[in-house]
C-alpha positions in Angstrom: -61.0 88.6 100.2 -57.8 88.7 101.2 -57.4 84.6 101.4 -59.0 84.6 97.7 -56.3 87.4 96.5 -53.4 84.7 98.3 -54.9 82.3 96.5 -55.1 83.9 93.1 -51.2 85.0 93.1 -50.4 81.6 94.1 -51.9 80.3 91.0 -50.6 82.6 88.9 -46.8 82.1 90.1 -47.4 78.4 89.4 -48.3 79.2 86.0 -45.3 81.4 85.1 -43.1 79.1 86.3 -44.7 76.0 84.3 -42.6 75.3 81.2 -44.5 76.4 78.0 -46.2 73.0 76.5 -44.4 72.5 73.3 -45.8 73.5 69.9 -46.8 70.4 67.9 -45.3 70.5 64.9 -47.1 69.5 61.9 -45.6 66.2 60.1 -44.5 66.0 56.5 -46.1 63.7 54.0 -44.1 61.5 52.3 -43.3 62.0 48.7 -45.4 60.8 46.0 -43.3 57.7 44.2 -41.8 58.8 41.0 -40.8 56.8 38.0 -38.5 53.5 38.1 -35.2 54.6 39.3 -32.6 54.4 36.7 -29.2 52.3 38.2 -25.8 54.2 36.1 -22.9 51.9 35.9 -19.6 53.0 35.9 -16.4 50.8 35.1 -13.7 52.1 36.7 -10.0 51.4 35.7 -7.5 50.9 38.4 -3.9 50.9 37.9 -2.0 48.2 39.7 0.1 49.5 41.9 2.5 47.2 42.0 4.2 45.1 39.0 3.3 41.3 39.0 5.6 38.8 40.9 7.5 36.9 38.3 7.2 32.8 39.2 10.7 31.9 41.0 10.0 28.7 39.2 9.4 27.3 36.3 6.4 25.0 36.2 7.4 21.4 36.2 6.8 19.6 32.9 4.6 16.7 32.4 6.0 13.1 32.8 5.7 10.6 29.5 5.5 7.4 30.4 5.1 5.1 27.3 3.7 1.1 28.1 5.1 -1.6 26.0 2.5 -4.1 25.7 4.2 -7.5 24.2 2.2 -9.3 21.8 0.9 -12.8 23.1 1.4 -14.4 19.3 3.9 -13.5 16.8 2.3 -11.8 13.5 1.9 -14.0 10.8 4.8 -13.7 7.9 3.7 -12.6 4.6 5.6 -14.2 1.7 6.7 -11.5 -1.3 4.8 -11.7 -4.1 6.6 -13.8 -6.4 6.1 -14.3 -10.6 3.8 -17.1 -11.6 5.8 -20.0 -12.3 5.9 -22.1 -15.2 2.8 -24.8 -16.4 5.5 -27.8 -15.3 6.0 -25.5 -12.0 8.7 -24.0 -12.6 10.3 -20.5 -14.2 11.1 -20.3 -17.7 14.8 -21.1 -18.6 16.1 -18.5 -20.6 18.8 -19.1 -23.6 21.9 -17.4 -24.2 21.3 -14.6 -27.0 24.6 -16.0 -28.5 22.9 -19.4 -29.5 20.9 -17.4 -31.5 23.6 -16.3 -33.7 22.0 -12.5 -34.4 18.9 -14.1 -35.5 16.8 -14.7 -32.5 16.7 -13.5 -29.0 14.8 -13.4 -26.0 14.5 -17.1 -26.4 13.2 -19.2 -23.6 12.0 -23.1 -22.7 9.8 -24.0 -20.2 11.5 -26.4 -18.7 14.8 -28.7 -19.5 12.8 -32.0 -19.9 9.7 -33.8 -20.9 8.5 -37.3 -21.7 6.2 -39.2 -24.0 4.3 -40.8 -21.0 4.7 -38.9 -17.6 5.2 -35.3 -16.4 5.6 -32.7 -17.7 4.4 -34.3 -21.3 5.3 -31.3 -23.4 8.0 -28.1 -23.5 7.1 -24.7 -24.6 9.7 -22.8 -26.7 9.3 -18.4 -26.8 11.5 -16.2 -29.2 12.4 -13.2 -30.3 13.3 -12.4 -34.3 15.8 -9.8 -34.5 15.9 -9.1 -38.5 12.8 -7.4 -39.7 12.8 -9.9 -42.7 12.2 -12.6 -40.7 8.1 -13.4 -41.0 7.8 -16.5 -39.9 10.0 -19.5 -37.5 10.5 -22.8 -37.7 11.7 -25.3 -35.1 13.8 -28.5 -36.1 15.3 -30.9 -33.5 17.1 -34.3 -33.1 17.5 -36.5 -31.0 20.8 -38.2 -29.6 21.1 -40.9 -27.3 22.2 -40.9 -23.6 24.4 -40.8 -21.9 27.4 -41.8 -24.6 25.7 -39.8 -27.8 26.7 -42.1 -30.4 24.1 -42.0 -32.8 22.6 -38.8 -32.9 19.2 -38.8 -35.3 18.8 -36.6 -38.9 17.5 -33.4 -38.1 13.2 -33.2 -38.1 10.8 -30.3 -39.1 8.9 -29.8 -35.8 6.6 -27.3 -37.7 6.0 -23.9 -37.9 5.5 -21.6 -35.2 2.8 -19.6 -33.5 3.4 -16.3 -34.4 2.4 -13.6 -31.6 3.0 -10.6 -33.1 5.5 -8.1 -32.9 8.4 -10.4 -34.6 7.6 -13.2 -31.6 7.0 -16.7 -32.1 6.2 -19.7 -29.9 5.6 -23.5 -30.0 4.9 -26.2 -27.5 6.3 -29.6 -28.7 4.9 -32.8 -26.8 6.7 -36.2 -26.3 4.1 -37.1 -29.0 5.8 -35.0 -31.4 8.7 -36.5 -31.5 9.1 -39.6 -34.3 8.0 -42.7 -33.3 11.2 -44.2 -34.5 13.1 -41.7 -32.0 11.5 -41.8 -29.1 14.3 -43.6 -27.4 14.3 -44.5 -23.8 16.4 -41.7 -22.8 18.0 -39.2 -25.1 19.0 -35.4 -26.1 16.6 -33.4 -27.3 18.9 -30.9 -29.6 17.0 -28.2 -31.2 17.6 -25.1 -33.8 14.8 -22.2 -34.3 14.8 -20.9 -38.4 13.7 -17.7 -39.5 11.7 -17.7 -43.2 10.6 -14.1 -45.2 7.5 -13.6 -46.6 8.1 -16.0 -49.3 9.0 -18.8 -46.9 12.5 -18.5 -48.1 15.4 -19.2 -45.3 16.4 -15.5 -43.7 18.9 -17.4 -41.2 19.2 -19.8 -38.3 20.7 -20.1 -35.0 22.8 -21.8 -34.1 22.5 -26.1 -32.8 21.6 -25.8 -29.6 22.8 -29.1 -28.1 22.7 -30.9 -24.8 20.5 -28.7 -22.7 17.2 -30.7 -23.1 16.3 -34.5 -21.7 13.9 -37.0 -23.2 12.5 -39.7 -21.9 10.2 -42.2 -22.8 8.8 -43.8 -19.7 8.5 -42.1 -16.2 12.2 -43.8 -15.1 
């Protein structure tokens, strides 16, 4: 009895001193998910705290280089346009206005020669009346040998002229024109320009204009 009493105490001190078994505590359930979680921006400004460093240097500026390429051929030269020359090749020859003695002006000639059977064959005559009376022109010529001018020929109606309009007039006279019995080997070909009114009466004439125009027969 007294071994189960021993006994019995003996247990008992073992189980005051045991430490007490902890309590189990119960564990929480997770939350239930909620909606889709909403993400706030915010832009924050900072202030610099310190001024920018001003460049110690300016930047370098950019280097032109400019290539001269040489041409391998020279460019072509382009003449100036130039008037169209006369039907014998060459410009018109104009007259002093003082030949034509306030009657004509503006006179011209093709050329300072022609021939009866070689180039040019023919000369063209342009002018100007300068009296309002004047309707109509008439050219008369002579002819007086070369080179001493001894025998100059009576004075020949070369016909009336072309008339342009405007108080101008023009004629071409060929070697043809001239007289058979003057076409001399080589002579002068001395010519005057006459200005007729309406009524074919004689306004005025210029004056003899002498020595400024060759004829010639053959080529030489």
């Amino acid at each position: 009895m007294r071994k189960f009493f021993v006994l019995f105490m003996v247990l008992v001190l073992a189980a005051c001193g045991a430490p007490a078994a902890p309590t189990e505590q119960p564990v929480a359930a997770p939350p239930e998910p909620t909606q889709t979680p909403v993400v706030i921006v915010q832009t924050v400004v900072v202030e610099p705290t310190q001024a920018p460093v001003e460049p110690t240097q300016a930047p370098a500026e950019p280097v032109v280089v400019t290539v001269v390429v040489e041409p391998t051929q020279a460019p072509a030269v382009v003449a100036a346009p130039t008037e169209a020359p006369a039907t014998d090749g060459s410009a018109p020859i104009a007259l002093d206005n003082v030949l034509g003695a306030g009657v004509f002006i503006n006179m011209t000639m093709s050329g300072n020669a022609f021939t009866f059977r070689c180039f040019p064959r023919d000369i063209t005559f342009n002018i100007t009346a300068n009296n309002t009376d004047i309707k109509s022109a008439l050219l008369y010529y002579r002819m007086v040998d070369k080179p001493d001018a001894l025998y100059p020929s009576e004075w020949k109606n070369a016909g009336e002229m072309v008339d342009n309009g405007g108080g101008n007039f023009s004629i071409v006279f060929s070697g043809e024109d001239v007289d058979a019995s003057l076409r001399l080997d080589e002579a002068w070909f001395d010519f005057q320009f006459i200005g007729l009114n309406k009524g074919g009466g004689v306004v005025d004439r210029t004056q003899k204009i002498e020595r400024l125009v060759t004829f010639k027969k053959d080529c030489e």
